[in-house]
N, C-alpha and C positions, 0 to 999 in steps of 0.2 A: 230164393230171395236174398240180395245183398244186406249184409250189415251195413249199419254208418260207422264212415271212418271216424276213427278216435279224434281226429280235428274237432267234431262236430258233439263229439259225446261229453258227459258232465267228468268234473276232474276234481280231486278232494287237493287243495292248498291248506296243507296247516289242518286250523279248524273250520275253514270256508269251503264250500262245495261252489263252483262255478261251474255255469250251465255249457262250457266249450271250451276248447284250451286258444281260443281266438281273443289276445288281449290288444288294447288302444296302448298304444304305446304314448310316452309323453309328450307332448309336441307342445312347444311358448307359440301363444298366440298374440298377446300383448293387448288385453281385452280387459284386464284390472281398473277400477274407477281410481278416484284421487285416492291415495291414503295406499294405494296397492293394496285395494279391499276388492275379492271376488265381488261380480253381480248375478243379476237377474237372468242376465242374457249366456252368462257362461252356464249356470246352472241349465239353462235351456240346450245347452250344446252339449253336456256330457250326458243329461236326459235320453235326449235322440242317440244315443250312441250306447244306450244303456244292455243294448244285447250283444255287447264284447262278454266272454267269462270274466275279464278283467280289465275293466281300467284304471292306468295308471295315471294320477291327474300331474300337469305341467309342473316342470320344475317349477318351485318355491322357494323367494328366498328365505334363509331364517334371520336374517338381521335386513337390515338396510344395508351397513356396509359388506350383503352378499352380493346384491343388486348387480348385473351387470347390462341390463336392458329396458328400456322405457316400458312402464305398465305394465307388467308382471306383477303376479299376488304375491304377498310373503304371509309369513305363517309364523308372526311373533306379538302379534295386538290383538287385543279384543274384539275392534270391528273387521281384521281379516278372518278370526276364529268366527265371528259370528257370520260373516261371509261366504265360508266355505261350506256354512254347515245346512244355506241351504242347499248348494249344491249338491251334498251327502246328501241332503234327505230328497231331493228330485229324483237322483240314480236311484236310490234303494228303493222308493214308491213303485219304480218299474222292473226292479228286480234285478237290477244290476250291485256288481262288485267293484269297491274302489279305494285305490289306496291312492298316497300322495307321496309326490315327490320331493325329498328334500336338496337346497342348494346352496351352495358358496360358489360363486363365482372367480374367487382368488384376482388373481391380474386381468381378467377376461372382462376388465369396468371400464369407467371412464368418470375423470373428478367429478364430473356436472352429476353423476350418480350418488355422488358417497355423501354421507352426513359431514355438513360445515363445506363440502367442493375438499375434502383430504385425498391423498391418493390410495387408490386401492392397494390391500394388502396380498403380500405372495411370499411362499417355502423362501422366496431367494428376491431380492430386485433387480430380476430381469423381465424386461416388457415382452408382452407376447405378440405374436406375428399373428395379428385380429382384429374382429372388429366388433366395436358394441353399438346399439341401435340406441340414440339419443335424439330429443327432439325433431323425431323422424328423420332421421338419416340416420345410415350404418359408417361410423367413422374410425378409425384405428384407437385402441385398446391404451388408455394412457401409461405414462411407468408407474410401477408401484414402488412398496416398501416392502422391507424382509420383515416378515412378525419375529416380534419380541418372541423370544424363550416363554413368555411370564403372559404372554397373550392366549398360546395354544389350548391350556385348560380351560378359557377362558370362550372360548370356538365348539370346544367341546360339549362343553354345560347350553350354548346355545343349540347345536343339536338337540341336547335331552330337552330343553323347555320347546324344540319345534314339535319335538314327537307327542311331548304332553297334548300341545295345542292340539295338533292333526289329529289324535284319538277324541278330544275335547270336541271336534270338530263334526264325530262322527264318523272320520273315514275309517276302513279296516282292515288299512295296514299301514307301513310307510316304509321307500325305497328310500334311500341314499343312493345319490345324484355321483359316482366316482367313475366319471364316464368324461369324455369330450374336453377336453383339458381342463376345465376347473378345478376348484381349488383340491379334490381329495386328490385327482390325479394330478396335479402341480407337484405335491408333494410323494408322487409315486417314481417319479421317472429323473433321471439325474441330467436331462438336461433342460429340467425347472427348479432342480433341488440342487442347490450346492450349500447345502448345511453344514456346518462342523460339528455340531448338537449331536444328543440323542436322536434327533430326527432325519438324519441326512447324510450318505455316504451309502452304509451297506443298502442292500436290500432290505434285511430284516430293520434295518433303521429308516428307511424311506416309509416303508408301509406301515409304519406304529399308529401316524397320525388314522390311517384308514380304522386301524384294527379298533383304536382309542374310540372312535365314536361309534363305530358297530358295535363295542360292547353298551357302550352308553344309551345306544338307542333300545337296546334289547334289554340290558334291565327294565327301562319305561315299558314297553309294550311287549315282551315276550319273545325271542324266537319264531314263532309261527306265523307273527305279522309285519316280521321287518324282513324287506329286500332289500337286494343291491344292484346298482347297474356299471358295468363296466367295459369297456372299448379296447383292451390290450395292443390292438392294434393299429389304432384310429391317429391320423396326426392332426387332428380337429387343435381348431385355435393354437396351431403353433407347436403342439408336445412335440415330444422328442426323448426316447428312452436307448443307447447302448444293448441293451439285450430284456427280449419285452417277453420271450420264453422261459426266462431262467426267473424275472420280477411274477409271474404270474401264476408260476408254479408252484411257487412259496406261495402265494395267496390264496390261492385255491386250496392247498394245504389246511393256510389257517383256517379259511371260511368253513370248509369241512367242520373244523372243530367247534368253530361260534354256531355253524348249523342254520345261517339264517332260511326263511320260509324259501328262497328262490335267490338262484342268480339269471341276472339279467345281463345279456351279453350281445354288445353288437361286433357283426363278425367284419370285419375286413374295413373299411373306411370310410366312417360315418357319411349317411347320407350318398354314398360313392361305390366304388366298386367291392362286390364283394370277395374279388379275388388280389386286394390289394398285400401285398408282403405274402405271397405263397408260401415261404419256407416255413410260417409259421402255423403249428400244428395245435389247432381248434380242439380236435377229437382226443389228442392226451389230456389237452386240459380238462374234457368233458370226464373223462375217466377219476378225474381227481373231487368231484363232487357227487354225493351221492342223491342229493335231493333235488328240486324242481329245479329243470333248464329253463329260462326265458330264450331262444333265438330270433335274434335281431337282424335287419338288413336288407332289404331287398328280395327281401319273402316272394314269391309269386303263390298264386294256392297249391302250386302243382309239386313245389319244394315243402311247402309248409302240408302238404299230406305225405307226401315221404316221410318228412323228419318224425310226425307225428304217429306214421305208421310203425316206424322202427325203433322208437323212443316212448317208451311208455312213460316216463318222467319229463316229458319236451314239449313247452305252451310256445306258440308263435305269435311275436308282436308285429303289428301293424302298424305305420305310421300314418305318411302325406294319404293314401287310399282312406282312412280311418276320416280324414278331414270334409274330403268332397262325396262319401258314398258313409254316410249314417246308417245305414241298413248293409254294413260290409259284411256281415255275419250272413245274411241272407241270400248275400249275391254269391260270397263264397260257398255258401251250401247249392246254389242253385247253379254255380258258373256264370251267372248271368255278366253281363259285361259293367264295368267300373268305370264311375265316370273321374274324370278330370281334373285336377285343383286349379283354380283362381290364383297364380302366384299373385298378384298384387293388392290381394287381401290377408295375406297369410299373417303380416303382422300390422295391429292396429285397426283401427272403425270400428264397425258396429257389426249387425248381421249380416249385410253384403261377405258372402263367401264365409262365412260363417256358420248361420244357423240357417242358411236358405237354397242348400243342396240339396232336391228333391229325394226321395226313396223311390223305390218301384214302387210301392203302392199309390203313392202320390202321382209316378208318371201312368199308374193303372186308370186312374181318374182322366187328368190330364193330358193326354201323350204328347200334347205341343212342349209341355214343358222340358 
């Protein structure tokens, strides 16, 4: 008799037991009511998807001025805390696990986003090569400002008050969002960073801001419930870093020592190829961490039982497949085939492509569907 592979088997995170190492990875859907307050209908969405071991819910911003995209939740008001919380409590009623994602968007805005129409804040004021989704169009990314010296602690403390909220909220964990050129990784890489500050120049000066609020988040909530997400390699909205093996080696270092619950890692080019920048070696970095791998990217089931066979510490996230196949858990346990995503529902409306992606049980009933 075969065993189940370890993809499929339960996995101890922290002090959380998740029923698979199969996690939803974060994906903006832009489904927030006014106020950038979760609804009813998101809660219904991460429900149906509540048999991932883990899901990580959409980036968040933690201010307004993180905002860099129309209807997105944040996660700094009362009626977003009360928002998300029923979302928390839909997933846990069916037994699923979920943390939240926390965000700054840095230069990745657009004025018509920011409190008063100011311009978005960035490590440096240079505009990035993007685009943000406003008034239903994706339009290029406006210029921003360099934050003040006397602002950053100030960024910081809004981290700790999102992590407060998101536990306030019910979820149980939270990632920090230092992935895809926003703000944490604006301020990672020296061609977003051209600081003269304590923040900007070395390496170990570029990554202070990262380290700053990882610790901050982990006094709030622990080590064991804070992650991270990270893209080294990714030149999503415009980055651009000089040497992305020597910045992330250090970082892997530190995170070692802060320890958080998991790093989250997408491999090679967001959303894109996963063999983008070959020279760059994944597997030392993996060496440099002892605790829970997230891999990112381009998963197929047939890489994600590899890694999972050979990797006793290695969870595999799922993205766009996670959108259109709610029962992706089942299809990967079965092989059964995956259906399709709606791109022109991906951002904005209602349940059209949303929460109305049949399951196999559903097409077991139905098969027209």
């Amino acid at each position: 008799m075969s065993s189940t592979p370890p993809l499929f088997t339960a996995y101890s995170l922290g002090q959380l037991t998740l029923s698979n190492r199969i996690v939803m990875a974060p994906l903006t859907r832009s489904r927030a009511a006014a106020g950038f307050i979760p609804t009813k209908l998101m809660a219904d969405y991460y429900a149906q998807r509540a048999s991932a071991g883990l899901i990580i819910a959409e980036a968040s911003q933690i201010s307004q001025q993180g905002m860099g995209y129309q209807d997105t939740p944040g996660i700094y008001s009362a009626e977003q805390v009360a928002g998300w919380r029923q979302v928390t409590e839909a997933v846990h009623q069916q037994g699923g696990v979920i943390f939240l994602q926390l965000w700054h968007v840095g230069r990745v805005s657009h004025y018509k986003l920011q409190p008063g129409g100011a311009q978005p804040v960035a490590p440096s004021a240079i505009q990035a090569d993007a685009m943000t989704f406003v008034e239903g169009d994706f339009v290029p990314a406006s210029e921003p400002r360099a934050l003040e010296r006397d602002e950053i602690p100030l960024l910081v403390n809004d981290y700790r008050l999102a992590t407060e909220n998101a536990l306030a909220a019910g979820f149980d964990g939270v990632e920090l969002h230092a992935a895809n050129g926003y703000l944490v990784d604006q301020f990672l890489r020296d061609g977003s960073n051209h600081r003269t500050d304590e923040y900007g120049g070395s390496i170990e000066n570029r990554s202070r801001f990262l380290l700053e609020v990882m610790s901050a988040m982990i006094e709030v909530a622990g080590n064991h419930r804070v992650g991270i997400r990270l893209s080294p390699v990714s030149p999503a909205n415009g980055i651009s870093n000089s040497d992305n093996q020597a910045l992330f080696s250090y970082l892997f270092d530190q995170l070692e020592r802060l320890a958080p619950v998991y790093l989250h890692v997408i491999e090679g080019a967001t959303m894109s190829s996963r063999e983008f920048d070959p020279d760059f070696d994944f597997g030392q970095l993996r060496k440099r961490y002892s605790g829970t791998y997230i891999a990112n990217n381009g998963y197929t089931r047939d890489l994600a039982l590899q890694l999972t066979n050979s990797d006793s510490k290695a969870l595999v996230a799922f993205g766009r497949k996670f959108i259109s196949n709610p029962d992706l858990v089942r299809r990967l346990m079965e092989d059964a085939p995956l259906q399709s995503l709606d791109k022109h529902t991906l951002y904005g409306g209602g349940a059209k492509g949303y929460t109305d992606y049949p399951t196999l049980s559903d097409q077991d009933v139905n098969p027209s569907r």
